[in-house]
C-alpha positions as CSV (number, residue, x, y, z in Angstrom):
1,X,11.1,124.6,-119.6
2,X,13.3,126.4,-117.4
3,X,16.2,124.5,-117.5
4,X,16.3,125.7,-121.3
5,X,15.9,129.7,-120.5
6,X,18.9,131.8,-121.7
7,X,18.2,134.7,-119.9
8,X,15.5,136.2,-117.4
9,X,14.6,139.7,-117.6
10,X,13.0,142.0,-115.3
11,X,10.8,144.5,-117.3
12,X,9.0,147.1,-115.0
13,X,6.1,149.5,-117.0
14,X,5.4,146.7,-119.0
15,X,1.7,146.7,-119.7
16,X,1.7,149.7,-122.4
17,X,3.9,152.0,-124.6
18,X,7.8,151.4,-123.9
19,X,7.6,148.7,-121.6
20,X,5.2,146.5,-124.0
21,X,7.3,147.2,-127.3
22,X,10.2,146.0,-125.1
23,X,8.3,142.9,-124.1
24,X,7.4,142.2,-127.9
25,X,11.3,142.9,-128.9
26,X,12.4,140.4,-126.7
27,X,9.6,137.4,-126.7
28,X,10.8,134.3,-128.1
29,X,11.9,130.9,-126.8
30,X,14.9,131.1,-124.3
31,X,13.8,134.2,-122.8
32,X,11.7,134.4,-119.6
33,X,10.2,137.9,-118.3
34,X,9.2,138.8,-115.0
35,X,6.6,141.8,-116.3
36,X,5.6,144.3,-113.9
37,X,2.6,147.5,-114.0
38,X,1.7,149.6,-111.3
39,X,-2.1,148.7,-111.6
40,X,-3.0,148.3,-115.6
41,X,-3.7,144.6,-115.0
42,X,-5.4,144.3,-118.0
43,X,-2.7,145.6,-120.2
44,X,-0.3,144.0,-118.5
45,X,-2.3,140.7,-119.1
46,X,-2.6,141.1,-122.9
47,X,1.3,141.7,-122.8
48,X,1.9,138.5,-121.0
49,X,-0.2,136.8,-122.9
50,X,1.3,137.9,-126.6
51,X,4.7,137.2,-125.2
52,X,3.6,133.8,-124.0
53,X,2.8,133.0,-127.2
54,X,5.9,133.9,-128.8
55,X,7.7,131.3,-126.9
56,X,8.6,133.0,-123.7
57,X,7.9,131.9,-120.1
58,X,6.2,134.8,-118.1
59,X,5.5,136.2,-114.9
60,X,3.5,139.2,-113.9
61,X,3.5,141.3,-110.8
62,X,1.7,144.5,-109.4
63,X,3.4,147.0,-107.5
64,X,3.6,150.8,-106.9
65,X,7.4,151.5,-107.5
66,X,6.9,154.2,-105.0
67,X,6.5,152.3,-102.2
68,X,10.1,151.5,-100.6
69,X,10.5,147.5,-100.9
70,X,8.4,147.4,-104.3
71,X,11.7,147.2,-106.2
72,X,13.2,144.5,-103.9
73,X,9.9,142.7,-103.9
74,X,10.2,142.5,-107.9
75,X,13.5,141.3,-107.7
76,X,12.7,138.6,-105.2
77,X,9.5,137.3,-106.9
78,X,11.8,136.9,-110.4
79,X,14.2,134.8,-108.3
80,X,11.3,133.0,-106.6
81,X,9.5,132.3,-110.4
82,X,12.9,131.4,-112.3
83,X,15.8,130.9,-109.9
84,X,17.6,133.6,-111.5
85,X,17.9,137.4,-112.7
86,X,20.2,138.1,-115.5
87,X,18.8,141.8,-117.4
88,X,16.7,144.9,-116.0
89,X,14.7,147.1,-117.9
90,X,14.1,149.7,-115.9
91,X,11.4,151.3,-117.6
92,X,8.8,152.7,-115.4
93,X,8.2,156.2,-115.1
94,X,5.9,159.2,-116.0
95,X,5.8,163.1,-117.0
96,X,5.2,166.2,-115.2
97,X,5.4,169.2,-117.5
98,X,4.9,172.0,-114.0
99,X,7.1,174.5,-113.2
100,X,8.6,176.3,-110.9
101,X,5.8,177.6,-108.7
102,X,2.9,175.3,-109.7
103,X,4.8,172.0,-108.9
104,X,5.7,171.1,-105.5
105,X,8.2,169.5,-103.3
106,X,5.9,166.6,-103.0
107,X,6.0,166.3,-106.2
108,X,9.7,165.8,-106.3
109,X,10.1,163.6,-103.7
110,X,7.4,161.2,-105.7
111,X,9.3,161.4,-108.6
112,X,12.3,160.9,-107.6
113,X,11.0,157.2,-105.6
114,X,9.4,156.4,-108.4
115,X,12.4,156.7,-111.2
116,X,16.1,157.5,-109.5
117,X,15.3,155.2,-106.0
118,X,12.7,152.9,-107.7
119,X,16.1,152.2,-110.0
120,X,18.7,152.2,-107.0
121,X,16.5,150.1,-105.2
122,X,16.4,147.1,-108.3
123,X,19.7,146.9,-109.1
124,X,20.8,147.0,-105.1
125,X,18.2,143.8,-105.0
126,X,19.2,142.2,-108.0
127,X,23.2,143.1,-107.5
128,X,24.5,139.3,-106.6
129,X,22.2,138.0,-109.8
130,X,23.7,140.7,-111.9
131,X,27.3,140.1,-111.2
132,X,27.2,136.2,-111.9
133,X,25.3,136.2,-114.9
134,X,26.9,135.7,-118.1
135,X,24.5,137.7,-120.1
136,X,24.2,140.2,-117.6
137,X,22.5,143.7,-118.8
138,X,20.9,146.9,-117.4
139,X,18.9,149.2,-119.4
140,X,16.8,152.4,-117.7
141,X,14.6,155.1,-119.6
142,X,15.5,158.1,-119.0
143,X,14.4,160.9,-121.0
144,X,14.8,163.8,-123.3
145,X,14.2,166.2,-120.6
146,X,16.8,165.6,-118.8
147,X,18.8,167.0,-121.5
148,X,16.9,169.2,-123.9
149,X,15.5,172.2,-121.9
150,X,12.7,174.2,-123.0
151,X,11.2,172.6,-125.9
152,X,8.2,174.3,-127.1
153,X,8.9,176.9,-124.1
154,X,8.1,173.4,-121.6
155,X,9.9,172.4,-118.8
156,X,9.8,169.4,-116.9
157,X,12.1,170.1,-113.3
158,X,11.2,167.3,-111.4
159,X,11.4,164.8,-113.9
160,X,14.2,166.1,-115.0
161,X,15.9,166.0,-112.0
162,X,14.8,162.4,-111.8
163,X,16.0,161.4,-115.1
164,X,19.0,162.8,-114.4
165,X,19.4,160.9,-111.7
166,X,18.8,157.8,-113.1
167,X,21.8,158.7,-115.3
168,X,24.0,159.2,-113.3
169,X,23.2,156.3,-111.0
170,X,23.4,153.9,-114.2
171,X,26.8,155.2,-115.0
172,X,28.5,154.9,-111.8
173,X,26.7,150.9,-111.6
174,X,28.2,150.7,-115.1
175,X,31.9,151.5,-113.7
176,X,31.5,149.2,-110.6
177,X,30.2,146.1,-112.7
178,X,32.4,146.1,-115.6
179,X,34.8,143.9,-114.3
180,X,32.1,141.3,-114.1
181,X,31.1,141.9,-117.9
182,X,27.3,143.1,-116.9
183,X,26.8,146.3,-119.1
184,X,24.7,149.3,-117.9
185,X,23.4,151.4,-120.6
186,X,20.8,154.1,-121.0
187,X,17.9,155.0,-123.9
188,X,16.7,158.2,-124.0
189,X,13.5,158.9,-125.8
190,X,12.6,162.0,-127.8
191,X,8.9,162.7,-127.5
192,X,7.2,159.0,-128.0
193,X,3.9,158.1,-129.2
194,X,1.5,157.1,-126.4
195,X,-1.1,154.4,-126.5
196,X,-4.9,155.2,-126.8
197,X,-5.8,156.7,-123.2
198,X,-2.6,156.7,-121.5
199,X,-1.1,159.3,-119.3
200,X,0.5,162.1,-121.2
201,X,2.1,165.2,-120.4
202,X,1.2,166.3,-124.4
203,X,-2.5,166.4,-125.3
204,X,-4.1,167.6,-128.2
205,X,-2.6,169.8,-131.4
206,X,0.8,169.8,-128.7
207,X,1.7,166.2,-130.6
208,X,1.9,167.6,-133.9
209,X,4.4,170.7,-132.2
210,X,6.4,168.2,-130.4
211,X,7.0,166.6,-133.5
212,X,7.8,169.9,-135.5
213,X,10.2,170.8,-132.5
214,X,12.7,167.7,-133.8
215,X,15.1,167.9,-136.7
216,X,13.3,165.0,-138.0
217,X,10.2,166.2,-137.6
218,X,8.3,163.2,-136.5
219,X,7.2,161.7,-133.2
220,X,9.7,158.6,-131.8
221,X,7.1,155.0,-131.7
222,X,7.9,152.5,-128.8
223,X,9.0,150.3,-131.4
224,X,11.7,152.6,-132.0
225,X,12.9,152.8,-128.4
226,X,12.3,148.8,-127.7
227,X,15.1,148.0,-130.7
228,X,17.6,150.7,-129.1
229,X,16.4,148.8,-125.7
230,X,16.9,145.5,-127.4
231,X,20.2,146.1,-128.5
232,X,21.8,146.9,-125.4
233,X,20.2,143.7,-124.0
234,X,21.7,141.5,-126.8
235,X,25.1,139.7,-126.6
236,X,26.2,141.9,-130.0
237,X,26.7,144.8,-126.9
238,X,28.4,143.1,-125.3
239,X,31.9,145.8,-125.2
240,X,29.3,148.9,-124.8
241,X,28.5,150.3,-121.0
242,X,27.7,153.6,-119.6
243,X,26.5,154.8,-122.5
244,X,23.3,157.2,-123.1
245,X,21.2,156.4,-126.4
246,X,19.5,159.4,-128.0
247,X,16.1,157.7,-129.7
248,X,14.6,161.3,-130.2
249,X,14.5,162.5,-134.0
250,X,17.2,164.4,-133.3
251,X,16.1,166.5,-130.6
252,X,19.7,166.2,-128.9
253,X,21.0,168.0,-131.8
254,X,19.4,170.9,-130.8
């Protein structure tokens, strides 16, 4: 069966929200997916399981993105499972809505290894794969709060400063693998529907305001991020790179 993969993907957050959409998006025959999760086993397990069905040839893996060789262990176990690594979805992450005052340095410095280095770190591993493939591809979440500041009087610094630096480290990797034809691209999700009793930095009446505070007045699903996702990952994109994808009802606009 894996003589016949087209591509292998990397897909890290993949046991809920996001990450799963993403999984569902993709599964078919031809694909394989090396799914990761920090510790939702379970979910992670249904996931695998649905793509597995679709066709797909999976591969799951726990690890705290945190940690400072989680990202290269990823990257080695897809190589060790499929022989090859071809398209990251850099997906992991989370939301913390402190301030200034309330939110600490500690908290920064985990954000930050857990988005911007968790990201550096996979594509650093992954950097020989990625430049030989002929379907090469790089997508990472970042986030509307790394743009939109202050929505319903909220701020989000430390993500924020993560996200943004995600950005910016997927645009500079765009510019050094272009020769090579691997694209780098970016989605950047508005405020996004969260499955039933996962982390959110919205609770309560504060989903109907987040979706009042967008043009469009409507919360973004992770069906609507996985298809931006999906696009960048598909050979029609082939020509786009270092580009950032507003999936957010509009909340750019503002």
């Amino acid at each position: 069966m894996t003589s016949q993969i087209e591509r292998v993907v990397l897909i890290t957050g993949a046991a809920s929200g996001v990450g799963a959409a993403t999984v569902r998006a993709l599964a078919g025959p031809g694909t394989a997916m090396l799914l990761h999760t920090r510790r939702n086993e379970a979910g992670l397990q249904t996931v695998a399981e649905a793509a597995q069905a679709a066709g797909t040839e999976v591969a799951t893996e726990l690890a705290d993105l945190a940690e400072a060789d989680a990202s290269a262990v990823l990257v080695a176990t897809t190589l060790d499972r499929f022989g090859r690594l071809d398209q990251i979805v850099s997906n992991a992450g989370y939301a913390d809505k402190r301030g200034f005052g309330d939110v600490d340095a500690a908290a920064l410095r985990a954000s930050l290894a857990s988005i911007t280095e968790a990201f550096f770190g996979l594509v650093t591993a992954a950097l020989p794969q990625l430049e030989a493939s002929s379907w090469g591809r790089v997508v990472a979440v970042s986030s509307f709060v790394a743009h939109s500041i202050g929505v319903n009087d909220t701020i989000f610094p430390v993500s924020a400063a993560a996200k943004s630096g995600l950005e910016g480290l997927a645009k500079t990797l765009a510019f050094q693998l272009a020769r090579t034809g691997t694209t780098v691209n970016c989605v950047s999700p508005g405020f996004t529907q969260k499955d039933p009793g996962a982390h959110a930095a919205v609770s309560g009446d504060g989903w109907q305001r987040a979706a009042d505070a967008a043009p469009m007045k409507t919360l973004v699903t992770p069906a609507d991020v996985a298809a931006a996702i999906a696009f960048f990952l598909s050979r029609e994109a082939d020509r786009i790179t270092g580009q950032v994808l507003h999936v957010d009802a509009g909340l750019d606009l503002l």
